[in-house]
C-alpha positions as CSV (number, residue, x, y, z in Angstrom):
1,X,-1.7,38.7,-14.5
2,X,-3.9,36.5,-16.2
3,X,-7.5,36.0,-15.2
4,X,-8.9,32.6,-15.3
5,X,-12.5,31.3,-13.7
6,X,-11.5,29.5,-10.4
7,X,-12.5,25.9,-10.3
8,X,-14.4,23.9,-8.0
9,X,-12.5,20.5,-7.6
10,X,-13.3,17.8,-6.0
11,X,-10.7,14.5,-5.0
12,X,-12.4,11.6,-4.0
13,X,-10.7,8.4,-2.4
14,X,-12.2,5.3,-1.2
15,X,-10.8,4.3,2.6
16,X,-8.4,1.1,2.3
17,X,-10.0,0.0,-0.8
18,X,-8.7,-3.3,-1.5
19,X,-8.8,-4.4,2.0
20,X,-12.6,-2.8,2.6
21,X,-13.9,-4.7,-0.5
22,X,-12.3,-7.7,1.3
23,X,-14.4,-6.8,4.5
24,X,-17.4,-6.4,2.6
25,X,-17.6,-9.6,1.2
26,X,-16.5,-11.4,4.0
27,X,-18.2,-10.2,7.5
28,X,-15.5,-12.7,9.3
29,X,-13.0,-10.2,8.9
30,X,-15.1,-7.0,9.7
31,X,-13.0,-5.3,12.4
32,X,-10.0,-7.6,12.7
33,X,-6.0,-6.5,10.8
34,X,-5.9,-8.1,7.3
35,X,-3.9,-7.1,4.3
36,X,-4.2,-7.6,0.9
37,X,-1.7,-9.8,-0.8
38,X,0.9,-12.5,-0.7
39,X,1.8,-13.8,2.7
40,X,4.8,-16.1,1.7
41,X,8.3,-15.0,2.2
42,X,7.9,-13.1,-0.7
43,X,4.7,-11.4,-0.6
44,X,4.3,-7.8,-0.2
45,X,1.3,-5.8,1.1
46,X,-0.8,-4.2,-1.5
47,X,-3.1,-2.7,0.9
48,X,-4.2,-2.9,4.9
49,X,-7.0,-2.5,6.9
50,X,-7.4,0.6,9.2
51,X,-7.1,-2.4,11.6
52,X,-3.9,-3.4,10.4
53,X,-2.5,0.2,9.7
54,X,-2.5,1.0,13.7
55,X,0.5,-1.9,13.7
56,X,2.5,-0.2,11.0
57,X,1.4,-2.4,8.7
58,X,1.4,-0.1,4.7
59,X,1.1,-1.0,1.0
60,X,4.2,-2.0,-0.4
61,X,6.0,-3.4,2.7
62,X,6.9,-7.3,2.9
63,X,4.9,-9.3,4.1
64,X,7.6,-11.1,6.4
65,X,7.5,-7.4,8.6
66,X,4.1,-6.5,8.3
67,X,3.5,-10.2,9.7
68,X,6.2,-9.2,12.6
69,X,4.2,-5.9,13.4
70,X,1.4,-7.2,13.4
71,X,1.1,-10.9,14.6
72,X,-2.1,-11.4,13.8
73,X,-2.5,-10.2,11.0
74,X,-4.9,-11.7,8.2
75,X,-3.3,-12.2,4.4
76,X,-5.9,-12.3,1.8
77,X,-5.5,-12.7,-1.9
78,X,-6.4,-9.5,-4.0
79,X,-9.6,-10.3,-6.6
80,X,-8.7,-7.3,-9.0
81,X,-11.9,-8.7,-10.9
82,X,-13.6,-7.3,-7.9
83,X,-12.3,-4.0,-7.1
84,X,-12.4,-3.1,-11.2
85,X,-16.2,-3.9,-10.9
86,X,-17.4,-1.6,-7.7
87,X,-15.1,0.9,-9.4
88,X,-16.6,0.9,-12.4
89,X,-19.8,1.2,-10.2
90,X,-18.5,4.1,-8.1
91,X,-17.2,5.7,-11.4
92,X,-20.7,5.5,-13.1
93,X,-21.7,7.7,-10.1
94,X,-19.3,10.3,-10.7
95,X,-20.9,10.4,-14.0
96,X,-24.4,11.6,-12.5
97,X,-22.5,14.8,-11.6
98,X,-20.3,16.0,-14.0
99,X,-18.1,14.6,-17.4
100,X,-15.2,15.9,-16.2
101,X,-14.0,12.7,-14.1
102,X,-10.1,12.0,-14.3
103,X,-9.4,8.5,-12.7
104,X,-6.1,8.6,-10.6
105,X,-6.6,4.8,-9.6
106,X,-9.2,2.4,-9.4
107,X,-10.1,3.9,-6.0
108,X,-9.3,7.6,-6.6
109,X,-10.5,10.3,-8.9
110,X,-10.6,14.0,-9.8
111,X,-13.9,15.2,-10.8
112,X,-14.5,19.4,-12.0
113,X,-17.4,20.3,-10.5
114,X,-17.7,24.2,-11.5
115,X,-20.5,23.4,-13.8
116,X,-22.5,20.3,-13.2
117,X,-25.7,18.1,-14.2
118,X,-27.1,18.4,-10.7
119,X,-27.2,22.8,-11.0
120,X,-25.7,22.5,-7.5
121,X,-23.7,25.3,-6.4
122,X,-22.0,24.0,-4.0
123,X,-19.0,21.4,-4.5
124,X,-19.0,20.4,-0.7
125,X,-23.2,19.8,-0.9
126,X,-22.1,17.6,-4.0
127,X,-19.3,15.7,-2.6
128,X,-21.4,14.6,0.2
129,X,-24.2,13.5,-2.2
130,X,-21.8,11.0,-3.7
131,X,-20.3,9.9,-0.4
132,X,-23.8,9.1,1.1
133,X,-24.6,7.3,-2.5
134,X,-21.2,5.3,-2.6
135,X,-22.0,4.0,0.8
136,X,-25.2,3.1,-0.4
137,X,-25.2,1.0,-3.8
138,X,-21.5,0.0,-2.6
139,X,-21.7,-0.5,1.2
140,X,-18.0,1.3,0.7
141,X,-17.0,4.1,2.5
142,X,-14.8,7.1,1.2
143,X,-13.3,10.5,1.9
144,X,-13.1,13.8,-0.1
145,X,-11.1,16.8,-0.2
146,X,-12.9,19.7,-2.1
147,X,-11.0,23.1,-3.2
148,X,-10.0,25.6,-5.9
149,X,-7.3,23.3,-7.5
150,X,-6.3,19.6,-7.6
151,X,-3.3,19.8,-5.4
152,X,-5.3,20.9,-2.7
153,X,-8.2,19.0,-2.9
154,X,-6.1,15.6,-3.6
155,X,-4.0,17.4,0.2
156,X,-7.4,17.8,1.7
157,X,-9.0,14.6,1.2
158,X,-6.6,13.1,3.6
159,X,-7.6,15.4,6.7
160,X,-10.7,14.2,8.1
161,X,-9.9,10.7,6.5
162,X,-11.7,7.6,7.3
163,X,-15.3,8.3,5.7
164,X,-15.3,12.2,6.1
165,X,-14.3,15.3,4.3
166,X,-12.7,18.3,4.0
167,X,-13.6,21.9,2.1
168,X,-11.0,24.8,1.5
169,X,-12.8,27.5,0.5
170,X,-11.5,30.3,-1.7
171,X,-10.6,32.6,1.2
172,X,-8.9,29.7,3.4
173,X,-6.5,28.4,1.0
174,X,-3.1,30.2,2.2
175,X,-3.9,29.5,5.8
176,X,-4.3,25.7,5.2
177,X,-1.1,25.7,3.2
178,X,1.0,27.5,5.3
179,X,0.1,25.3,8.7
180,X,0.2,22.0,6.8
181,X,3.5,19.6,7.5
182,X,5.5,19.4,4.5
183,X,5.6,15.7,4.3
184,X,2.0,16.0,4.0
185,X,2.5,17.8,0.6
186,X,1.2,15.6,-2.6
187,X,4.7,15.2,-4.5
188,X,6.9,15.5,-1.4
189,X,8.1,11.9,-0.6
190,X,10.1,10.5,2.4
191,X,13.3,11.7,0.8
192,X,12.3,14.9,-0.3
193,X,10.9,15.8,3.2
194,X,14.4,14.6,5.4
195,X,15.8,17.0,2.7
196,X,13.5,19.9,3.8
197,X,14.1,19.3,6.7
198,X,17.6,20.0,7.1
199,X,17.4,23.1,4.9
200,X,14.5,24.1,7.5
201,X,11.7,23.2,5.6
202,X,8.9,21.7,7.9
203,X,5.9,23.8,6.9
204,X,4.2,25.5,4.6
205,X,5.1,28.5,5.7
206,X,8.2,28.0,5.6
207,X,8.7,26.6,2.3
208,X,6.6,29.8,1.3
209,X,9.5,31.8,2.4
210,X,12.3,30.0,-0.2
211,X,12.7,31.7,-3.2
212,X,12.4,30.1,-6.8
213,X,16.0,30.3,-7.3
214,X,16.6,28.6,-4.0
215,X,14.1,26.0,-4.9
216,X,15.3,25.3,-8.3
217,X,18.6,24.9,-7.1
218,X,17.9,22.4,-4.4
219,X,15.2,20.4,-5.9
220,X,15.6,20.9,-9.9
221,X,12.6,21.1,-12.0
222,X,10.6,20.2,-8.7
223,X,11.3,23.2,-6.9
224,X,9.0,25.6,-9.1
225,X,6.1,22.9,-8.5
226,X,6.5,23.5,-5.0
227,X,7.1,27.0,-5.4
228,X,3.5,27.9,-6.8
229,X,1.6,25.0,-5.2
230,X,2.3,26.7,-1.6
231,X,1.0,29.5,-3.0
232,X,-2.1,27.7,-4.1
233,X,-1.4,27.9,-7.5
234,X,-1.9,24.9,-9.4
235,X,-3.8,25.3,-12.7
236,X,-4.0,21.6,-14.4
237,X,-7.0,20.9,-15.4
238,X,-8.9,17.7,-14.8
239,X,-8.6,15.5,-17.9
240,X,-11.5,13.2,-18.7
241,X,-8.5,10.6,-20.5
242,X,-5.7,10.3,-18.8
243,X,-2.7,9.7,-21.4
244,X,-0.8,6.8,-20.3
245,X,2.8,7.4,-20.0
246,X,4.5,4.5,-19.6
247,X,3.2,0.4,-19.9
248,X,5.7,-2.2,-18.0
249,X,5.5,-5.2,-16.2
250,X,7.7,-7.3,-13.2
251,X,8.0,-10.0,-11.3
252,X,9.1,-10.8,-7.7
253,X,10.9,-14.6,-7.5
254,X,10.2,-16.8,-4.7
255,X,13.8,-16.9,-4.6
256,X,17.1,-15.0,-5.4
257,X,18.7,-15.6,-8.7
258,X,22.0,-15.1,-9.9
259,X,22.5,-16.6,-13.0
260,X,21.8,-14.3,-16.3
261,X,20.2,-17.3,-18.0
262,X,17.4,-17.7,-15.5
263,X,17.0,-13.5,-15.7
264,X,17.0,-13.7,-19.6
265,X,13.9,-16.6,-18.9
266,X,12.4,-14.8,-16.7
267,X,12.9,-11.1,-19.2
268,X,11.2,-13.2,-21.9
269,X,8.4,-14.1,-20.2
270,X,8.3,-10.0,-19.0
271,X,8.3,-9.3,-22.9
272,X,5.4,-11.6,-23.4
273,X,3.4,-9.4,-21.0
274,X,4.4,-6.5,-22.0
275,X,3.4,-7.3,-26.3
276,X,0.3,-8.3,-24.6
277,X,-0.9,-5.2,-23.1
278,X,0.5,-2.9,-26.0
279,X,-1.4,-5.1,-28.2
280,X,-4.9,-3.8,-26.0
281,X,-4.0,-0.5,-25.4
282,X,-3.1,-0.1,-29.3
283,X,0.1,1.6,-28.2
284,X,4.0,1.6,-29.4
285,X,7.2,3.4,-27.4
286,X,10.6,4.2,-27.6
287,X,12.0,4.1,-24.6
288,X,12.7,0.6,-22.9
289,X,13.6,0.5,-19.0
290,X,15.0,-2.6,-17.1
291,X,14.6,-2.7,-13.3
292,X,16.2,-4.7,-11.4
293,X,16.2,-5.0,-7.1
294,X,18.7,-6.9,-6.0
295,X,18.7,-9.2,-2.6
296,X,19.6,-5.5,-0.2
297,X,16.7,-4.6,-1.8
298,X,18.4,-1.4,-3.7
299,X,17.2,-0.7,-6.4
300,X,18.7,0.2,-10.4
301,X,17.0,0.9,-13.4
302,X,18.7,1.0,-17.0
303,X,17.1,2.5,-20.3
304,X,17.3,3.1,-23.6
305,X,15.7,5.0,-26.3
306,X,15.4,3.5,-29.7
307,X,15.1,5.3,-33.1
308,X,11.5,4.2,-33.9
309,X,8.6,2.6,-32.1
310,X,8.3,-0.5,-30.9
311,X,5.4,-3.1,-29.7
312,X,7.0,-7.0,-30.2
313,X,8.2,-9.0,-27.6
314,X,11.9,-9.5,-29.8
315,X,12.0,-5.8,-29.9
316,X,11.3,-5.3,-26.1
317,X,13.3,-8.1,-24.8
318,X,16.4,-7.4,-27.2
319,X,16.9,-3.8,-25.5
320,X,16.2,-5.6,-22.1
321,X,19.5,-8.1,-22.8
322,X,21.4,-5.0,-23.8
323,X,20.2,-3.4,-21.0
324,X,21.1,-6.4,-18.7
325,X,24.6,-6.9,-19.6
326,X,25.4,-3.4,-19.6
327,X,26.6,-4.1,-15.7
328,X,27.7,-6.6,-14.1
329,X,25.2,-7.7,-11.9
330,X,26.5,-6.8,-7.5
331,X,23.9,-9.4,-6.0
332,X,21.6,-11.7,-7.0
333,X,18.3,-10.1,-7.6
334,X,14.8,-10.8,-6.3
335,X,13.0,-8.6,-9.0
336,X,13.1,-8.0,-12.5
337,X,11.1,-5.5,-14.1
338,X,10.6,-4.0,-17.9
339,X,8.8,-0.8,-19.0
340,X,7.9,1.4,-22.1
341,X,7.7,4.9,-22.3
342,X,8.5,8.1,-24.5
343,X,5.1,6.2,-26.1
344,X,3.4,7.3,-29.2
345,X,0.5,8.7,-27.3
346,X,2.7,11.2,-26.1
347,X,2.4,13.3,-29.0
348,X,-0.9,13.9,-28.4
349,X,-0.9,15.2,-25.3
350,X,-1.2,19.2,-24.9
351,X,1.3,21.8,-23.7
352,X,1.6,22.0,-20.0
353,X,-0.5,25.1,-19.4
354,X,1.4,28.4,-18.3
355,X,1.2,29.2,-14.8
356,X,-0.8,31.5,-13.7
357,X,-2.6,33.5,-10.7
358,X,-6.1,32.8,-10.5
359,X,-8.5,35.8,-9.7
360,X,-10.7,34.4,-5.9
361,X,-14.0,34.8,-7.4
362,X,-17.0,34.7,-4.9
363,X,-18.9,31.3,-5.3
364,X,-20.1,28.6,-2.4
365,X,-17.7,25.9,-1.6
């Protein structure tokens, strides 16, 4: 067994960003069901009020049937211009306590509080301090989960959510992993969780009692992650710069297309974006991805991983055709999509850490 300090993380998460800036700035729709984004046939929610959420109404559902949930729902156009700049004000905050912030998000973050510029011992003491200091040079409220690791402070940040928190000490970690749901577990998605489920999955507990062999054979390379995470065992460290993994872009039409002419258009104009951003982030990649969503709304993605780097629009939207005629198309489609990964800033990035078993030292949470 190797010993390593224990950490004192803390996950901090703004409540219904997008759609609280929106409230801030416009006292009209304090208290009333609005959602951020596009409210045409089209349009898709990026992000609903608490108001909103008691309907049903969640990022990344259309806007035709968060419109029939909720009837009165409010559509407002995003202002990412906004949100970037009280993040960057909520960040600079962060900063007051410790270096080692990791952005998730515009309106999440992991910050390492073990050692920090305030002396403070204790990481729940802290978390509160930022809270109450968000709220005030912001007017924006926001939750916090505070723990050992990042998987369970990123868990706990949801428990006592709107504008609260949650601390699991050292001593309290197995208990608060084996009662949580399963579907509440960061990584475990909708399909993931009906899958549990039928192998009898629905707690912590009970995933604690699957063996690694069982979980690598049901869930791949996922099962060790959830092997050790239910144990509380999660050592990534919070990293000041994210590596980017991938850089794409897409579009949704405001109406189905079928012919390939209008999709090769439409891939150009993707290509365009995509040279665009490479050009700022200063970044090259190798492997190109086409996404397409057809008119069911299934989804398919395509790639293909080239010999070199590449950053130019011709490069990028060459591999996209290729990509594109590799099928033949089932539906028309209603999204296109293109993205680059396997990037050249991969190289950089360190070693995925061995796993190991932290020794529970005594500190205050």
């Amino acid at each position: 067994m190797k010993e390593t300090r224990q950490r004192k993380i803390i996950h901090v998460d703004m409540d219904a960003f997008y759609a609280s800036v929106e409230q801030l700035d416009n006292p009209d729709l304090i208290g009333k069901p609005i959602a951020v984004g596009g409210s045409s046939q089209r349009g898709v929610v990026a992000a609903a009020s608490y108001e909103a959420r008691k309907f049903g109404v969640k990022s990344a559902m259309s806007s035709v049937l968060a419109k029939r949930n909720c009837p009165n729902l409010i559509f407002v156009k995003p202002r990412f211009d906004r949100y970037r700049e009280l993040s960057q004000r909520i960040r600079n905050i962060f900063f007051e306590y410790t270096d080692l912030v990791e952005p998730l998000s515009l309106d999440e973050a992991y910050l390492d509080v073990t050692e920090n510029k305030k002396g403070n011992p204790s990481a729940s003491l802290i978390a509160r301090e930022i809270r109450e200091k968000i709220k005030e040079r912001t007017g924006l409220n926001a939750s916090a989960g505070i723990s050992i690791n990042k998987f369970i402070a990123k868990v706990a940040s949801d428990v006592n959510k709107p504008n609260g928190q949650k601390t699991v000490p050292p001593e309290e970690v197995q208990a608060f992993l084996e009662e949580m749901e399963i579907r509440k577990f960061y990584g475990v998605g909708k399909v993931t969780a009906d899958k549990m489920y039928r192998l009898g999955i629905f707690t912590g507990r009970d995933l604690k009692t699957k063996s690694l062999e069982f979980l690598n054979e049901n869930f791949g390379k996922s099962g060790e992650y959830y092997f050790y995470v239910v144990r509380g065992i999660h050592n990534s460290e919070v990293k000041p710069s994210r590596i980017r993994k991938s850089l794409g872009a897409e579009r949704t039409f405001e109406e189905n297309i079928s012919s390939e002419i209008f999709m090769l258009e439409r891939l150009q104009n993707i290509s365009e974006e995509i040279e665009r951003r490479l050009a700022k982030s200063k970044v090259a990649g190798k492997t190109v991805t086409l996404k397409i969503k057809y008119s069911d709304f299934t989804l398919q993605t395509r790639s293909k991983t080239l010999p070199n780097y590449v950053s130019s629009k011709e490069h990028i939207l060459e591999t996209a055709k290729e990509l594109l005629y590799q099928e033949k198309m089932k539906e028309s489609v209603r999204l296109l999509g293109i993205s680059l990964s396997n990037l050249n800033t991969d190289k950089d990035e360190e070693k995925e850490e061995e796993k190991v078993i932290a020794v529970q030292l005594k500190f205050d949470f």
